[in-house]
C-alpha atoms as an extended CHARMM CRD file, in Angstrom:
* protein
*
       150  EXT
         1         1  UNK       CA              3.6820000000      -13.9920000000      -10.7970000000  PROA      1               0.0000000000
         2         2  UNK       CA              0.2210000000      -14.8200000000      -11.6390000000  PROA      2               0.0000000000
         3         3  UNK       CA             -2.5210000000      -13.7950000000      -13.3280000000  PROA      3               0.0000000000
         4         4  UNK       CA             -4.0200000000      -12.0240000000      -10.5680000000  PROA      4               0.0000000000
         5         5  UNK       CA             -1.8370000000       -9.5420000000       -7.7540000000  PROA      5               0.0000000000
         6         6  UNK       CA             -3.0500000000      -10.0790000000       -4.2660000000  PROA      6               0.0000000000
         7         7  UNK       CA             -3.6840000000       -7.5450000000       -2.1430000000  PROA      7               0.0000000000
         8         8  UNK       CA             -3.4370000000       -7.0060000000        1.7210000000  PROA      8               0.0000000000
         9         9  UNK       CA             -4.8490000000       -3.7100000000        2.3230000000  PROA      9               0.0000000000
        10        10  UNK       CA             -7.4050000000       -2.1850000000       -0.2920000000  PROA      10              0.0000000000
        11        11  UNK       CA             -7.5970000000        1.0860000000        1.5020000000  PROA      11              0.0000000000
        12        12  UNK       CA             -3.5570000000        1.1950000000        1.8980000000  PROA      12              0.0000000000
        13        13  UNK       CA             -3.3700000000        0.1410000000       -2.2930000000  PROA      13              0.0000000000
        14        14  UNK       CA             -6.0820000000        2.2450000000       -3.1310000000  PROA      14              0.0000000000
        15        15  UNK       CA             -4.9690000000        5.3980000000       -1.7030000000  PROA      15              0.0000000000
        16        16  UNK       CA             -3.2760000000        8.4730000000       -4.1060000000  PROA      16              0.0000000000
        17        17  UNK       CA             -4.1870000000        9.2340000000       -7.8550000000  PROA      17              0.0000000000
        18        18  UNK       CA             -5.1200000000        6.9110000000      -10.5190000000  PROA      18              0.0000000000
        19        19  UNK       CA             -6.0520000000        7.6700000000      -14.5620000000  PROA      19              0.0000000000
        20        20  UNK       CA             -8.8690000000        6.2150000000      -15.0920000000  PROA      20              0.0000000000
        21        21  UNK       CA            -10.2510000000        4.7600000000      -18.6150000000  PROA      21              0.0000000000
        22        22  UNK       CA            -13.9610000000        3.2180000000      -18.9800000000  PROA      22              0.0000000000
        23        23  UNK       CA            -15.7570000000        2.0910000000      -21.8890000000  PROA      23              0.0000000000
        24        24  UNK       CA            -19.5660000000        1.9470000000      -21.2770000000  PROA      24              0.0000000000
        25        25  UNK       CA            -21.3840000000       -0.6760000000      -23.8100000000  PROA      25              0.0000000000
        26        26  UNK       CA            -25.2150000000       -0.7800000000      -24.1520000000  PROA      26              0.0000000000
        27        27  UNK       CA            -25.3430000000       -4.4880000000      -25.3200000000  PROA      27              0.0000000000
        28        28  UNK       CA            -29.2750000000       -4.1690000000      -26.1790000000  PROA      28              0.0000000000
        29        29  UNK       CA            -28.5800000000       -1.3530000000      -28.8760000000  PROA      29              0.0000000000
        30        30  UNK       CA            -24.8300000000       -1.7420000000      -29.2880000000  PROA      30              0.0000000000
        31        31  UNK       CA            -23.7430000000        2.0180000000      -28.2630000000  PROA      31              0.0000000000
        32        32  UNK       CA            -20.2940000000        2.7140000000      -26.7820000000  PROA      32              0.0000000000
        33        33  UNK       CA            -19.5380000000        5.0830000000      -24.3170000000  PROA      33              0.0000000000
        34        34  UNK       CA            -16.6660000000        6.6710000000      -23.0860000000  PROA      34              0.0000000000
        35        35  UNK       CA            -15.0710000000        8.1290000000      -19.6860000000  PROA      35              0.0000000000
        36        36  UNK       CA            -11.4850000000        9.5090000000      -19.1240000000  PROA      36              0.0000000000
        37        37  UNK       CA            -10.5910000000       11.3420000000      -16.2580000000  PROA      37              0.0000000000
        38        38  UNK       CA             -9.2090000000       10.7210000000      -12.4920000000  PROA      38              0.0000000000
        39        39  UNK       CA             -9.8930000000        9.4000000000       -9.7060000000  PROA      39              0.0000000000
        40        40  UNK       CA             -8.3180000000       10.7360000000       -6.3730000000  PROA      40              0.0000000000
        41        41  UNK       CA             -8.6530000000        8.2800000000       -3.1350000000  PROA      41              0.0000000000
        42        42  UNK       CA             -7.9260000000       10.5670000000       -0.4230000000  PROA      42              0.0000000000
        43        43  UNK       CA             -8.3300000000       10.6480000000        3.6820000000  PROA      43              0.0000000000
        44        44  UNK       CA            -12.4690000000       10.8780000000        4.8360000000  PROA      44              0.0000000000
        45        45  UNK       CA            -12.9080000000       14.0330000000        6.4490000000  PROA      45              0.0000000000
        46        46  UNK       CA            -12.3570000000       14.0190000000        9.7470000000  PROA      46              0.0000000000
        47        47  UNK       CA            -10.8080000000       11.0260000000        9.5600000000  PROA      47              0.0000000000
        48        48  UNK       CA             -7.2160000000        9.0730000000        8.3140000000  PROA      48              0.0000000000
        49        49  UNK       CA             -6.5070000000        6.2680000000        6.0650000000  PROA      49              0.0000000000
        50        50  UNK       CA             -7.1410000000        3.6640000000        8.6720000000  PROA      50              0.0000000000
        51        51  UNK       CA            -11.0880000000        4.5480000000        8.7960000000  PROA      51              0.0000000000
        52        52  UNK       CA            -11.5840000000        4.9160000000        4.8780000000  PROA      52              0.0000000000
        53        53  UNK       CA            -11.1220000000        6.8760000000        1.5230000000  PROA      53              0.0000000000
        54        54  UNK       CA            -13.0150000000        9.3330000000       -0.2810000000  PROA      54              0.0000000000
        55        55  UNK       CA            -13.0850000000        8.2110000000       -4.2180000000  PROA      55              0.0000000000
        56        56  UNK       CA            -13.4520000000       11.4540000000       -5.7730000000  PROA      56              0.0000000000
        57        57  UNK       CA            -13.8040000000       11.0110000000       -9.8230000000  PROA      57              0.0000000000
        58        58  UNK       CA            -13.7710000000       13.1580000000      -12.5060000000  PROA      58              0.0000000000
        59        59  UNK       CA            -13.7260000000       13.5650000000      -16.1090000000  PROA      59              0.0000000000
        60        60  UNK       CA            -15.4250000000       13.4200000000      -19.1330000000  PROA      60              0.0000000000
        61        61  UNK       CA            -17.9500000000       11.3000000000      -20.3490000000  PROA      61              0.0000000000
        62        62  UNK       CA            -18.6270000000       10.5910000000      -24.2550000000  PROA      62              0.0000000000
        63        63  UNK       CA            -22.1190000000        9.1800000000      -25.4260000000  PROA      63              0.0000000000
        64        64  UNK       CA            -23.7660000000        9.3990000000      -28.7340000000  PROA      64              0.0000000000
        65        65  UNK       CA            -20.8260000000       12.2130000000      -29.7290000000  PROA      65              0.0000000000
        66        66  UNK       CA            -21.7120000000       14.6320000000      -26.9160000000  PROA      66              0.0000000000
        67        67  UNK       CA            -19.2030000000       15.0580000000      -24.3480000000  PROA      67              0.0000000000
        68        68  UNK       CA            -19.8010000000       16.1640000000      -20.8420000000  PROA      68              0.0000000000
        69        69  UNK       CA            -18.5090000000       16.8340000000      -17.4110000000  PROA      69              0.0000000000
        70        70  UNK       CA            -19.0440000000       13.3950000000      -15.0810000000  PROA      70              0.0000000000
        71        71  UNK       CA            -17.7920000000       13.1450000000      -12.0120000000  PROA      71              0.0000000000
        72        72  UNK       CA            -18.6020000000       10.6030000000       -8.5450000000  PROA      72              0.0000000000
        73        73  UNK       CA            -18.0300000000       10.1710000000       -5.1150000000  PROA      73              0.0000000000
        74        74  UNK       CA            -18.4190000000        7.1930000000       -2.9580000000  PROA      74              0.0000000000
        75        75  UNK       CA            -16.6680000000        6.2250000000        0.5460000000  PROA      75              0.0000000000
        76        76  UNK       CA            -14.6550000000        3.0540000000        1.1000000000  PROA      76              0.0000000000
        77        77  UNK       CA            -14.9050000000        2.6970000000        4.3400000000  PROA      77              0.0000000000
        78        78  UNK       CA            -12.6590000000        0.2140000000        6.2800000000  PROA      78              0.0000000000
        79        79  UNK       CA            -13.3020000000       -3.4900000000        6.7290000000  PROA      79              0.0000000000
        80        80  UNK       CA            -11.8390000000       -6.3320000000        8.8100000000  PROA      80              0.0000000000
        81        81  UNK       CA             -8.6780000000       -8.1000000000        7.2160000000  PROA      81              0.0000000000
        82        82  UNK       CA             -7.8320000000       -5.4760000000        5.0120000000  PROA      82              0.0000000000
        83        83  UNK       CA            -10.8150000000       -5.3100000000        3.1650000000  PROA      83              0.0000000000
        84        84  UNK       CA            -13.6330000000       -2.2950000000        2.4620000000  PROA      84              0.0000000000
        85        85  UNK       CA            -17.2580000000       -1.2700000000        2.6400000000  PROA      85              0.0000000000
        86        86  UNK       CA            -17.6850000000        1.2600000000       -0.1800000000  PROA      86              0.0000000000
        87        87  UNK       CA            -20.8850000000        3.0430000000        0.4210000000  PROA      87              0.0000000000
        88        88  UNK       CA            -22.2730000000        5.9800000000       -2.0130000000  PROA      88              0.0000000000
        89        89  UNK       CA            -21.6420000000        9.4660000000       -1.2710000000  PROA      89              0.0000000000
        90        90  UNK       CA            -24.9930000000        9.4990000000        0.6380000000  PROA      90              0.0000000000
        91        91  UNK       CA            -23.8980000000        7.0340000000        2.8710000000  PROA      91              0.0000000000
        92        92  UNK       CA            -26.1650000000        4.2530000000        1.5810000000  PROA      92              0.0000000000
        93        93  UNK       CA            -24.2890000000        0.6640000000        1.2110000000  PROA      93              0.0000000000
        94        94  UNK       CA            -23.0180000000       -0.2580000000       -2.5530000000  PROA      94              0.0000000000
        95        95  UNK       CA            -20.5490000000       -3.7900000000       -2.2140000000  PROA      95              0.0000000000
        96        96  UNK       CA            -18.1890000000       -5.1110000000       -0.1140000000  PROA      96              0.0000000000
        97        97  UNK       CA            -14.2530000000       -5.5780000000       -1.6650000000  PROA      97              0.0000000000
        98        98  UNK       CA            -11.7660000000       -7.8890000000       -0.5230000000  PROA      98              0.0000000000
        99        99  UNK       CA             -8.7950000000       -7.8130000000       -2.8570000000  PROA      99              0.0000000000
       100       100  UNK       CA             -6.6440000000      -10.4580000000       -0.9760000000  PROA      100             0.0000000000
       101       101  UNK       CA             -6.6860000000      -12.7280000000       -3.7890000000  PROA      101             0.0000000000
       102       102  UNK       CA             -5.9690000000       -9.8610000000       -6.1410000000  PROA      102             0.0000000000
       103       103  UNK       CA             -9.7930000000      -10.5120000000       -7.5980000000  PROA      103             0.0000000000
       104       104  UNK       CA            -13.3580000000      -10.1550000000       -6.2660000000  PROA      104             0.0000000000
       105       105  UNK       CA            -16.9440000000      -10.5030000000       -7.3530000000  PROA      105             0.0000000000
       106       106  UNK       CA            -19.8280000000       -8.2610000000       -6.3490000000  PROA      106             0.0000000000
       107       107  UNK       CA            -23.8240000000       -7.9000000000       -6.2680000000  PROA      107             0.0000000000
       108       108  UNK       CA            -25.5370000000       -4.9390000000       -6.2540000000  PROA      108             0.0000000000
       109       109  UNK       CA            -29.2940000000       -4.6670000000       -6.7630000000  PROA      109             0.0000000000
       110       110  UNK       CA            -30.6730000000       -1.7800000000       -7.9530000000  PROA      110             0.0000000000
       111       111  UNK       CA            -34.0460000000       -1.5850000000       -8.6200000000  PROA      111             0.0000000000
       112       112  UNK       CA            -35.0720000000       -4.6340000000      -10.4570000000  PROA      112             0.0000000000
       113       113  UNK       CA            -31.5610000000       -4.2500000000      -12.2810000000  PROA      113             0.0000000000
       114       114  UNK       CA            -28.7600000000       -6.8220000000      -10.9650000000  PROA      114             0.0000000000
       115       115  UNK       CA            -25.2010000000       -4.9670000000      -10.9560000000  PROA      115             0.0000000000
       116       116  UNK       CA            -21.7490000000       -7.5970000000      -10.9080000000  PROA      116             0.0000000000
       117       117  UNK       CA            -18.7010000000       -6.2820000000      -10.7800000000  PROA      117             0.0000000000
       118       118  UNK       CA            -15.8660000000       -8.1930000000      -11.4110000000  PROA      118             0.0000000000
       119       119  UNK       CA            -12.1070000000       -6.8310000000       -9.4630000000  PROA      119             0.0000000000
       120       120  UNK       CA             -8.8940000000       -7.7120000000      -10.0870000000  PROA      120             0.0000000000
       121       121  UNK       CA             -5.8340000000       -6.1630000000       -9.6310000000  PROA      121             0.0000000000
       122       122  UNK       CA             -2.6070000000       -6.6760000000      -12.0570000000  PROA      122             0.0000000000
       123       123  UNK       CA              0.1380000000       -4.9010000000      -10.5060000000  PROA      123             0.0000000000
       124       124  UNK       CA              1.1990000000       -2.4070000000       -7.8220000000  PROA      124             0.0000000000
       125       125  UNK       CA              0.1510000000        0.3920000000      -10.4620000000  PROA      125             0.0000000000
       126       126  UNK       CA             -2.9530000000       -1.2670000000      -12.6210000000  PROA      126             0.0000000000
       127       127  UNK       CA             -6.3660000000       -2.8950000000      -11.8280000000  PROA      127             0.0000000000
       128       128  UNK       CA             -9.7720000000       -3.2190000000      -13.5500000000  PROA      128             0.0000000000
       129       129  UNK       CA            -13.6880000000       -3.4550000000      -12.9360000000  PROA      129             0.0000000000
       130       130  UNK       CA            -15.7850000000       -5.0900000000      -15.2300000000  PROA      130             0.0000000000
       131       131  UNK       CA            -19.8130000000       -4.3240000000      -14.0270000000  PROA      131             0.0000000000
       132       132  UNK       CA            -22.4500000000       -5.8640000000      -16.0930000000  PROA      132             0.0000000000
       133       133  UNK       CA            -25.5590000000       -4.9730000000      -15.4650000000  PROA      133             0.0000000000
       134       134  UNK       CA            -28.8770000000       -6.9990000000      -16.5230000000  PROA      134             0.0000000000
       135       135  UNK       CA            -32.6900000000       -6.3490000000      -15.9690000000  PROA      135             0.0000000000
       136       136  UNK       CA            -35.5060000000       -4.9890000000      -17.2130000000  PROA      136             0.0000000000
       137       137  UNK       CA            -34.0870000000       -1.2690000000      -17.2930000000  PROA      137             0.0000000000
       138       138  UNK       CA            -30.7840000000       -1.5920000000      -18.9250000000  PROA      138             0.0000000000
       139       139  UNK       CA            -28.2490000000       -4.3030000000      -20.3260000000  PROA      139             0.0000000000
       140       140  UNK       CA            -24.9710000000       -3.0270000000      -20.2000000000  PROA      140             0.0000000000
       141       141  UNK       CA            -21.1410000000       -3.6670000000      -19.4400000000  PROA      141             0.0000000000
       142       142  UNK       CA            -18.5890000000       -1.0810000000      -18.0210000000  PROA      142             0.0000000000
       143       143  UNK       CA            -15.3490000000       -1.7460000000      -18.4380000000  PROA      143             0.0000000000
       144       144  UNK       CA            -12.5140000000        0.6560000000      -16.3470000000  PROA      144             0.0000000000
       145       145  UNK       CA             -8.6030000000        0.4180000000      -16.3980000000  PROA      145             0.0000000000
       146       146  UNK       CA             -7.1790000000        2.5340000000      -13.4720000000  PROA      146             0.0000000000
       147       147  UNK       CA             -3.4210000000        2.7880000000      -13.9740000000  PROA      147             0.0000000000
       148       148  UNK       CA             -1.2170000000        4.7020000000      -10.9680000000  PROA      148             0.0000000000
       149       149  UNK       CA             -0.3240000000        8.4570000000      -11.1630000000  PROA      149             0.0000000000
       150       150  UNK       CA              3.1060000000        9.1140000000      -10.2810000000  PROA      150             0.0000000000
């Protein structure tokens, strides 16, 4: 087995519970910050697995020794060949994902800020994003290991 494990279905893969482990650097001042929690990929409403997933995360986030409540939602809707759309929770487009090869790059502008996330998947129960993110509002890399629940 490689380095990388394909995938033929993202939404099929995705679906069920993960744990979920990010590290959030600021490069420009050299703060870390952390996130543990869940992240549940469940049927849309109104929907089934076929159409998309809601991503429903939660946990806690850790920055400059306060911790808080975070949580996110987006929609990963589904795309031809096995692939996604994920949009935000308001609908409004974030990246594509094709995980075929078991890795995937993708752009997301925000702003004058440049967002590239880097996917790839290790195992039937592991995979990892890697977004950096450059411009004139923030420098930073986050770094999140989602490893299978049951």
């Amino acid at each position: 087995m490689g380095e990388f494990w394909p995938v033929p279905d993202v939404l099929t893969y995705l679906g069920g519970h993960w744990r979920v482990e990010r590290t959030v650097r600021d490069l420009a001042s050299g703060d870390l910050g952390r996130f543990t929690g869940t992240t549940v990929f469940g049927p849309l409403e109104g929907g089934d697995r076929g159409g998309g997933l809601l991503h429903q995360e939660s946990g806690t986030f850790t920055w400059h020794g306060v911790a808080r409540p975070a949580e996110r939602t987006l929609r990963f809707l589904a795309g031809p060949d096995g692939t996604a759309d994920v949009r935000f929770a308001d609908g409004r487009p974030f990246h594509h994902l094709d995980l075929t090869a078991g890795r995937y790059t993708a752009d997301h502008p925000c702003s004058a800020d440049l967002y590239r996330g880097e996917f790839t998947v290790r195992d039937a129960d592991h995979w990892r994003t890697v977004w950096r993110v450059r411009g004139p509002a923030k420098d930073l890399e986050l770094t999140t290991d989602y490893a299978r629940v049951g």
